[in-house]
Every structure is written in structure tokens, then in C-alpha cells.
C-alpha positions as CSV (number, residue, x, y, z in Angstrom):
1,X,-4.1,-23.3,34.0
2,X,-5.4,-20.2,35.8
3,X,-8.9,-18.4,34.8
4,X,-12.9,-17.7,35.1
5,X,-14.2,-20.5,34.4
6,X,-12.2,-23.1,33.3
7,X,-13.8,-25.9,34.8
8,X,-15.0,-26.9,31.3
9,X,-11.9,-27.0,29.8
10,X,-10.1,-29.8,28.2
11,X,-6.8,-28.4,28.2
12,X,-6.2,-30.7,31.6
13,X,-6.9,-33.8,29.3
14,X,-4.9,-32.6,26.3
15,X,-1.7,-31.8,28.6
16,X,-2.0,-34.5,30.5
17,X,-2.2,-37.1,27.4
18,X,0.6,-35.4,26.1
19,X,2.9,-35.8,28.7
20,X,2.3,-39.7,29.6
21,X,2.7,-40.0,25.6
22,X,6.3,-38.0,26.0
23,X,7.0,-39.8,29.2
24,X,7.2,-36.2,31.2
25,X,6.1,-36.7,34.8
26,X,4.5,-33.5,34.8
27,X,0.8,-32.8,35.6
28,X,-1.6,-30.6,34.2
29,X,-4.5,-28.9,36.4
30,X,-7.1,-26.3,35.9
31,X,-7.8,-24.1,38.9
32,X,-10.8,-21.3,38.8
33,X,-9.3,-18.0,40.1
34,X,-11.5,-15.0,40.5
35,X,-9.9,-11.8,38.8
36,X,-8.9,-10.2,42.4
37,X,-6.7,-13.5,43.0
38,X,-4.6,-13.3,39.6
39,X,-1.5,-11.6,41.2
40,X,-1.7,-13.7,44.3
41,X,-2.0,-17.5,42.4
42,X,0.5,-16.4,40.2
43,X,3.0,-15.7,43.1
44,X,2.1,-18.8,45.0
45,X,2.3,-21.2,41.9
46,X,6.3,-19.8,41.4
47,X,6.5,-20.0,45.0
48,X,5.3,-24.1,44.8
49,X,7.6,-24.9,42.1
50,X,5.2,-24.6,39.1
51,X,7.1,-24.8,35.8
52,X,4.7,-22.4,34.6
53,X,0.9,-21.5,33.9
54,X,-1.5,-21.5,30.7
55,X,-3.5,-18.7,31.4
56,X,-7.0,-17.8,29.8
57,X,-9.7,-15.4,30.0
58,X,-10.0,-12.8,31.7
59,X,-6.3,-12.8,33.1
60,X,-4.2,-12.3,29.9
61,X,-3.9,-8.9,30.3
62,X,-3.0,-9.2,34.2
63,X,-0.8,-11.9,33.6
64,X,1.6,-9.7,31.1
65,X,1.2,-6.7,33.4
66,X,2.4,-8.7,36.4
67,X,5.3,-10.4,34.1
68,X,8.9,-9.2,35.0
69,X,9.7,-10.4,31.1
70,X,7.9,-10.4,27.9
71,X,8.2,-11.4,24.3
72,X,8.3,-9.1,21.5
73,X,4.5,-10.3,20.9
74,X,3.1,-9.9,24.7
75,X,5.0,-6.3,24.6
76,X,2.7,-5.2,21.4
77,X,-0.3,-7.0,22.8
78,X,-0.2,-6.3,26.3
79,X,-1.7,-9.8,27.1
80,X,-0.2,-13.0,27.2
81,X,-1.5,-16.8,27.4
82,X,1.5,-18.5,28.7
83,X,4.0,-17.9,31.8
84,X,7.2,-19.6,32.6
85,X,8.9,-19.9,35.9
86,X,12.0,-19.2,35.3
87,X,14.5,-18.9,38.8
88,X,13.3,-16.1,40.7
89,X,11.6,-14.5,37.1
90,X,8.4,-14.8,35.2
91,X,8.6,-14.7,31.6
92,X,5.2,-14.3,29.6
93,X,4.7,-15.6,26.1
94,X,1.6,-15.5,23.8
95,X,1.4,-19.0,21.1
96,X,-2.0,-17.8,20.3
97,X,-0.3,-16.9,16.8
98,X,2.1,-19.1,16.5
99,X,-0.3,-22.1,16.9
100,X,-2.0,-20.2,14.2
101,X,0.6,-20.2,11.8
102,X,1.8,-23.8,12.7
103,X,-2.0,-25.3,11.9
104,X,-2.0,-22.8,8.4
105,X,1.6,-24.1,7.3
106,X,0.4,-27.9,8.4
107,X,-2.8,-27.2,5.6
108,X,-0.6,-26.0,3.4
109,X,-1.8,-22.4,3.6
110,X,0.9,-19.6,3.3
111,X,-0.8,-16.5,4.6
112,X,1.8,-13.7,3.3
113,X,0.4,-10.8,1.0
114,X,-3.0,-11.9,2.1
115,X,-6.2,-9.7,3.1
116,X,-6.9,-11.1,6.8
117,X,-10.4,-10.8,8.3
118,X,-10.4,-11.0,12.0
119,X,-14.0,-12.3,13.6
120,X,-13.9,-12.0,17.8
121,X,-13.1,-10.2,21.1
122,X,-10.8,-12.7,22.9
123,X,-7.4,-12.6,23.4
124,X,-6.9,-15.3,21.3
125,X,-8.5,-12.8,18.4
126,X,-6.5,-9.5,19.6
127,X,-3.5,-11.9,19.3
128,X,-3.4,-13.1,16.0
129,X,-3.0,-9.9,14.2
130,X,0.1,-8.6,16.0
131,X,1.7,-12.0,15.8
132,X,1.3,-12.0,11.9
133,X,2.8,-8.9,11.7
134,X,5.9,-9.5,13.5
135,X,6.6,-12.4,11.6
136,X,6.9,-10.6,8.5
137,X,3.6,-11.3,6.9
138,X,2.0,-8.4,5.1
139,X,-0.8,-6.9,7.1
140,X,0.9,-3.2,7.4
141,X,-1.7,-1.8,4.5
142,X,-3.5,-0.2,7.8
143,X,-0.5,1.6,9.2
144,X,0.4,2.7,5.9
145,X,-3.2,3.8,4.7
146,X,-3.8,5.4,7.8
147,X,-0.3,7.8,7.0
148,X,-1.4,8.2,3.5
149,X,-4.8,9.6,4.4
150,X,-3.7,11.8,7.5
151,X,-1.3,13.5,5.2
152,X,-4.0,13.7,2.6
153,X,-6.6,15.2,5.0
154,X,-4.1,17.7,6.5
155,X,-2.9,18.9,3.6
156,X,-6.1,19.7,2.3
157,X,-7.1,21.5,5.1
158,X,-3.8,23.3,4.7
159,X,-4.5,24.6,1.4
160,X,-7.8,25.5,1.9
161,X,-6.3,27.5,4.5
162,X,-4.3,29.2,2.6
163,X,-6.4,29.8,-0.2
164,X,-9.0,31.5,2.0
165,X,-7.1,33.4,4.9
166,X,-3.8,35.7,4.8
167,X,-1.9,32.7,7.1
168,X,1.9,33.4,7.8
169,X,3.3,29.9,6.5
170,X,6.9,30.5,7.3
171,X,6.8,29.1,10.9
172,X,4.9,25.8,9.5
173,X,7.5,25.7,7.2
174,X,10.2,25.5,9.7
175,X,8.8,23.0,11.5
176,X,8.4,20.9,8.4
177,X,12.1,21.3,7.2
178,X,13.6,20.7,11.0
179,X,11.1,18.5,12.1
180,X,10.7,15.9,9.7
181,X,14.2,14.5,9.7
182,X,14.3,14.0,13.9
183,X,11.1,12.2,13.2
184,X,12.7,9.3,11.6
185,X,15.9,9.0,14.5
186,X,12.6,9.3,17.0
187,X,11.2,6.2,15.3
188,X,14.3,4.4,15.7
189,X,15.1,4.8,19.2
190,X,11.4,4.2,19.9
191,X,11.9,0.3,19.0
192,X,14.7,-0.3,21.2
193,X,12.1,0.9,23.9
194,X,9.7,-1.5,26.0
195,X,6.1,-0.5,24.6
196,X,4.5,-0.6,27.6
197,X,6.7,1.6,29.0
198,X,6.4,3.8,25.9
199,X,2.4,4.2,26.2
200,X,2.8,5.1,30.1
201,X,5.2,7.8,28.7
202,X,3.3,9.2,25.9
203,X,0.0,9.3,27.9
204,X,2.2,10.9,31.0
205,X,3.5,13.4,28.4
206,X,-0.3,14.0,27.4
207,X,-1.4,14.9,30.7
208,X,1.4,17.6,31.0
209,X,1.0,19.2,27.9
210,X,-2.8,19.6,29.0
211,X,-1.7,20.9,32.2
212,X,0.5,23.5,30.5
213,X,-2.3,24.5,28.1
214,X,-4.7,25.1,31.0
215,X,-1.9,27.4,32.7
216,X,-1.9,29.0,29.2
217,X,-5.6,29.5,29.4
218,X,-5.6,31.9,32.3
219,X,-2.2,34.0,31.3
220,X,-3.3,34.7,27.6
221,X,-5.2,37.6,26.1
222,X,-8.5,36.5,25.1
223,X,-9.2,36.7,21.2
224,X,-13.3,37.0,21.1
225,X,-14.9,33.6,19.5
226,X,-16.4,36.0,16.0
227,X,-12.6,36.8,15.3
228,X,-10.7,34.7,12.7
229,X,-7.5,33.2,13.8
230,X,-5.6,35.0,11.3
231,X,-7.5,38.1,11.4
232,X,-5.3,39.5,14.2
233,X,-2.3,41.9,13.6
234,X,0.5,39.8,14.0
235,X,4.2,40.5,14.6
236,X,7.1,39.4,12.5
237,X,8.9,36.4,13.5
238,X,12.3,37.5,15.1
239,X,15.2,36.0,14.3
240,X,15.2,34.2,18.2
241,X,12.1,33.3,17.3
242,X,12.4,31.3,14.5
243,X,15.6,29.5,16.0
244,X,13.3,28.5,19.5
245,X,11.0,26.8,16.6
246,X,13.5,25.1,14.5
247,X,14.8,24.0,18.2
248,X,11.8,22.5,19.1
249,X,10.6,21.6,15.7
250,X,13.3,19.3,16.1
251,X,12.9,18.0,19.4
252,X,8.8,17.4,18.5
253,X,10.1,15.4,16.0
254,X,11.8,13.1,18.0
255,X,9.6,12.7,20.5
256,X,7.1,12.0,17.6
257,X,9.1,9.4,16.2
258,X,9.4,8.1,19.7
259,X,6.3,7.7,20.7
260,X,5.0,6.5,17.1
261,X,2.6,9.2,16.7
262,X,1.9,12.2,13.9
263,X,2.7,14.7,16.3
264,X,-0.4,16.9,16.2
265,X,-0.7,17.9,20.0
266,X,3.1,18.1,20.2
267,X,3.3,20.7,17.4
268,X,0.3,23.1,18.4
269,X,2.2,23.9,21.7
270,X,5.2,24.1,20.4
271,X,4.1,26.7,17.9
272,X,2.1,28.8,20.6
273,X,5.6,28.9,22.7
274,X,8.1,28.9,19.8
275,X,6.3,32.1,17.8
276,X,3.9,33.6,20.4
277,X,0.8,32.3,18.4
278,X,-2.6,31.2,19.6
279,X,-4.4,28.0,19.7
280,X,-6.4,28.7,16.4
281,X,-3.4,30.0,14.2
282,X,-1.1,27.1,15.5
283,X,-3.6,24.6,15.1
284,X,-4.1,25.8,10.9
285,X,-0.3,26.0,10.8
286,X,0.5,22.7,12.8
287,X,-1.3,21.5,9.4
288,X,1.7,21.7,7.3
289,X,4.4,19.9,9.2
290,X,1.7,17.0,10.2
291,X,0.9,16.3,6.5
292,X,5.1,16.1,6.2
293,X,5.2,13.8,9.0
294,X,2.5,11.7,7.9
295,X,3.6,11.7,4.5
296,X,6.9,10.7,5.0
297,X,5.8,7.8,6.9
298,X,2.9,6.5,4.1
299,X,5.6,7.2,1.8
300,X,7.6,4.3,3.2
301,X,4.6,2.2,3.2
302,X,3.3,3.2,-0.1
303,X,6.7,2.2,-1.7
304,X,6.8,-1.3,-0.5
305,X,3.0,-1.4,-2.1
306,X,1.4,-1.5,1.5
307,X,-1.0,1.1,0.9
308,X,-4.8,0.9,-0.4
309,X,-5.1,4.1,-2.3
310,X,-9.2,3.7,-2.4
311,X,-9.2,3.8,2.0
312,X,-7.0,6.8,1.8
313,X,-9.6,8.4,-0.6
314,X,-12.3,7.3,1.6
315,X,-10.5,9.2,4.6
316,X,-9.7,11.9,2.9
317,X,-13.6,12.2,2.0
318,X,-14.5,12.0,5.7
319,X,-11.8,14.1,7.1
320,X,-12.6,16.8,5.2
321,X,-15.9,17.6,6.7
322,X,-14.7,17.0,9.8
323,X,-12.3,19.2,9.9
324,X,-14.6,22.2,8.3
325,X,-17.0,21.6,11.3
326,X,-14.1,22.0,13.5
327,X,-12.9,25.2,11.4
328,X,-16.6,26.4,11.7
329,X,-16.6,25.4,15.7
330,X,-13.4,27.1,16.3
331,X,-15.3,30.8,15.0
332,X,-18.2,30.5,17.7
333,X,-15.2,29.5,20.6
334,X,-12.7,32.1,22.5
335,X,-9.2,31.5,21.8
336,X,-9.0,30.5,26.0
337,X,-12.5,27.7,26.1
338,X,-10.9,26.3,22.9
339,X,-7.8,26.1,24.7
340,X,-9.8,24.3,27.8
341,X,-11.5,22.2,25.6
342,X,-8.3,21.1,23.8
343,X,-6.7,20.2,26.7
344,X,-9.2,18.6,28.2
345,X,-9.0,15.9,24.8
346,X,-5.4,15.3,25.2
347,X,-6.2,15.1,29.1
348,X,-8.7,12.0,28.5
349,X,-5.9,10.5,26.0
350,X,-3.2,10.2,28.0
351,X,-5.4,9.3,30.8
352,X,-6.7,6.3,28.3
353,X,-3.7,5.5,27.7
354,X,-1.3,5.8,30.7
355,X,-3.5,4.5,33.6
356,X,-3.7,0.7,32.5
357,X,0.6,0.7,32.1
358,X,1.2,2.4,35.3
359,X,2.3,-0.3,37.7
360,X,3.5,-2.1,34.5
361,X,6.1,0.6,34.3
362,X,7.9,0.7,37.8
363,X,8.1,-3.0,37.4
């Protein structure tokens, strides 16, 4: 057992008990190992023969990052509690859940359909959660509440829109019909991805749409911050036009479905290259198509009951203002800060997101 500190730890005694009782001559020790050390005890103890390692706090995350294979549970989790020595491999594992499950079936305790409350910070804690979900149990009411109330919130922002400002709907409206199909093949191919892997990639793709929206920031006309988005004389959409966004309606759906995500920053460039819009007038149309996506999704979830209507209300409630301070914020902004500003955000979240996976994803 590798960690800091583990000299208090019975584990040794446990293991050790447990192997004279199955007449294993293994041994069980606990060794302290400062967080700089992880990647170099880990080496050594395949190097020495070790069948493997229990690992605790703080090196579960380490000791999935520096694994060169991972359950389905340790890929979701990103930390792991056990590693096996397997030839020249390491394998991590996390039995966090399943001793979980093992201890609630032995009281007779069957946890499907349940409402789970989750008390902690350790990676026993984090664990837990994405365990029960892969093993079937129902605990996807947040995945599916969150869709429901996304779509909810962006659809009422959409209307109010429209109710309020002359907006040209017809290129939200392509991106909805084109878009929301590729989003479910997206979804698909995404699971036969590692998700490690996956959040490198979706936080690498962050960083260069932000790039692109800087660049974008210096080569556009600026519209002054007192102007409303749609107040603007505005072109008709030419018939290339609308076929670039149906193109890349499409592709953002895929790569939305990919990556697991509603696709917001994904559609607002698209629209801006697609139909020659600017940040504010993509943003109100990017609207539509993300209430489809969402929609479509909750819808899935909603249907096999996993969906607690009186969250999505609460959302809804919240998002609302939200998003009429960011309406109000947008007026007092030049179409070229708000573009800075924007990117800037998606910089910070693909930054977030990438920069823990990165030598995770080269291994």
C-alpha cells in the first residue's frame, strides 16, 4: 500500500490475516510515499515483482493517470485505488463501489430506483457515485434534469427573443434540423472513446476555438456596445450560405455528441462563420438549436422516468435571470470586448479541463 500517511492503517493487518487464513504466501506492507515519489514507487514496485499496490490518498488520481490500463470505472473517475502488475503492464481498478455494493447486497439493501445522498471529499466518496451508475442502478435523474432544464432555459430565452427583436430564425432553424440528428451518431462514437482522452480533446478543442475568436476580434467591424444585435441591416442568407451552415450544423453536432456536451460554444462560431453573423446575433440564435439538443437528450431521460420535473422548474427559474443580465450586459459591450471576453471563458475551460489529462493522453 502506497500513500500520505498510511502509517496508521490497518490494511497491513487485514491483508496479511487474510492471506495466512487462504494459505497465500504473499505479504502485505504499507509504505509512506510523498506525492513527488508516486510515479517512481510505482515503477520500482513492478520492477521488484509486486503483484500489485492498494493505493490511498492523495495518489488515486496519479496512480490512474500513470496507468497504461483502466476499468470502465477508473476511466469515468479518473482515480483509482487498486493496481495490478500485469507482465510489462499496469492495470488500475477502483473496488471502492463495488465493496459498496457487496456490503448493501450482504444487508439485504437493494439500492436501485433509490435517491442517494453522498456525504465526503475522498476518493472513496467521488467513487461511489460513478460506480452505481455503471452498474445500472438509477442515479441518471441529474443528467437528465440537467437536459430538461437547459432546454427549458434556452428556449425561453429564445422566445423572449423573438417576441421582442425582428431576429432572422431561419439559420437557427437549420442548425436545429441538420444538427440534431449528427448529435445522437456523435454520442455513440463518443463511448467507444477513452474519456480521458476525450476531455484532453474537448478542452484542446476549447483553446482553439478561443484562439480563432480572438483572431476574429481584430478582423471584424466593430458594432458600438448601445446597438442591439439585431438592430443591424442584415443581408439575406445566400443559397452557399445556408449549405456552409447545414454543413457545419452537422459536423457541430457530432462533435457535440462526441464530446457529451450541448454544444453552445461550438454553435456560436459556427454561426459567425457559416452566415457572416456576430457574436450577439449568433449567440440569441445559437438558442434554438441548443434547446433541440438539450431537449432531445432530456427527452431520452424523461421517458425512462429519470427526470425531476420540480429541479428543471427550479433551473428554469434561475436561468432566466441569468441570462437577461447577460442580454442586458451584452448592450453596454462592443461586439469585439464581448468577443474577447467570450473567448477568454472557453479559454479557462478547456484549460480546466485539458491540463490535468495531458500526459494521460500520449500514454
Amino acid at each position: 500500500m502506497i500513500g500520505d500517511p498510511v502509517r496508521h492503517s490497518l490494511s497491513p493487518r487485514l491483508h496479511n490475516a487474510a492471506y495466512v487464513a487462504l494459505g497465500l504466501d504473499w505479504a502485505y506492507g504499507a509504505f509512506p510515499v510523498a506525492p513527488w515519489q508516486v510515479e517512481g514507487a510505482i515503477a520500482g514496485a513492478a520492477s521488484l515483482g509486486f503483484v500489485g499496490l492498494s493505493v490511498t490518498m492523495p495518489h488515486k488520481e496519479a496512480a490512474a493517470r500513470l496507468a497504461d490500463a483502466a476499468s470502465p470505472v477508473v476511466e469515468r473517475l479518473g482515480a483509482a485505488n487498486t493496481l495490478s502488475f500485469e507482465r510489462s503492464r499496469i492495470r488500475a481498478d477502483s473496488t471502492d463501489g463495488e465493496g459498496l455494493l457487496a456490503d448493501l447486497a450482504a444487508a439485504g439493501f437493494d439500492p436501485a430506483g433509490t435517491d442517494v445522498v453522498v456525504l465526503g471529499a475522498g476518493g472513496a466518496v467521488v467513487s461511489l457515485p460513478v460506480f452505481l451508475v455503471l452498474a445500472g442502478l438509477a442515479l441518471h435523474s441529474t443528467l437528465g434534469t440537467n437536459a430538461i432544464g437547459v432546454a427549458f432555459i434556452a428556449a425561453a430565452l429564445f422566445l423572449w427573443y423573438v417576441s421582442r427583436e425582428r431576429l432572422p430564425v431561419l439559420p437557427g432553424i437549420l442548425f436545429a434540423v441538420f444538427g440534431g440528428p449528427a448529435i445522437y451518431l456523435g454520442a455513440h462514437l463518443g463511448l467507444l472513446y477513452p474519456g480521458r482522452k476525450l476531455i484532453f480533446l474537448l478542452g484542446l478543442l476549447l483553446f482553439v476555438v478561443a484562439a480563432w475568436m480572438i483572431y476574429l476580434s481584430y478582423r471584424r467591424p466593430k458594432r458600438p456596445a448601445s446597438e442591439s444585435p439585431t438592430d443591424a441591416p442584415r443581408h439575406r442568407l445566400s443559397v452557399k450560405q445556408k449549405v456552409w451552415i447545414a454543413i457545419l450544423a452537422a459536423v457541430t453536432g457530432l462533435v457535440a455528441g462526441f464530446f457529451g456536451v450541448a454544444g453552445g460554444v461550438l454553435i456560436v462560431p459556427a454561426l459567425m462563420v457559416a452566415g457572416g453573423l456576430d457574436l450577439a446575433l449568433s449567440a440569441a440564435l445559437a438558442l434554438l438549436p441548443m434547446a433541440v439538443f438539450s431537449g432531445l437528450v432530456g427527452l431520452e431521460y424523461w421517458l425512462s422516468g429519470d427526470v425531476k420535473m420540480t429541479w428543471a422548474l427550479l433551473m428554469l427559474a434561475a436561468g432566466i435571470p441569468a441570462g437577461a443580465f447577460g442580454i442586458w450586459l451584452s448592450r453596454r459591450l462592443s461586439s469585439n470586448v464581448m468577443l474577447r471576453v467570450f473567448a477568454a471563458f472557453i479559454a479557462a475551460v478547456g484549460l480546466y479541463m485539458g491540463w490535468p489529462q495531458f500526459t494521460s493522453f500520449f500514454r
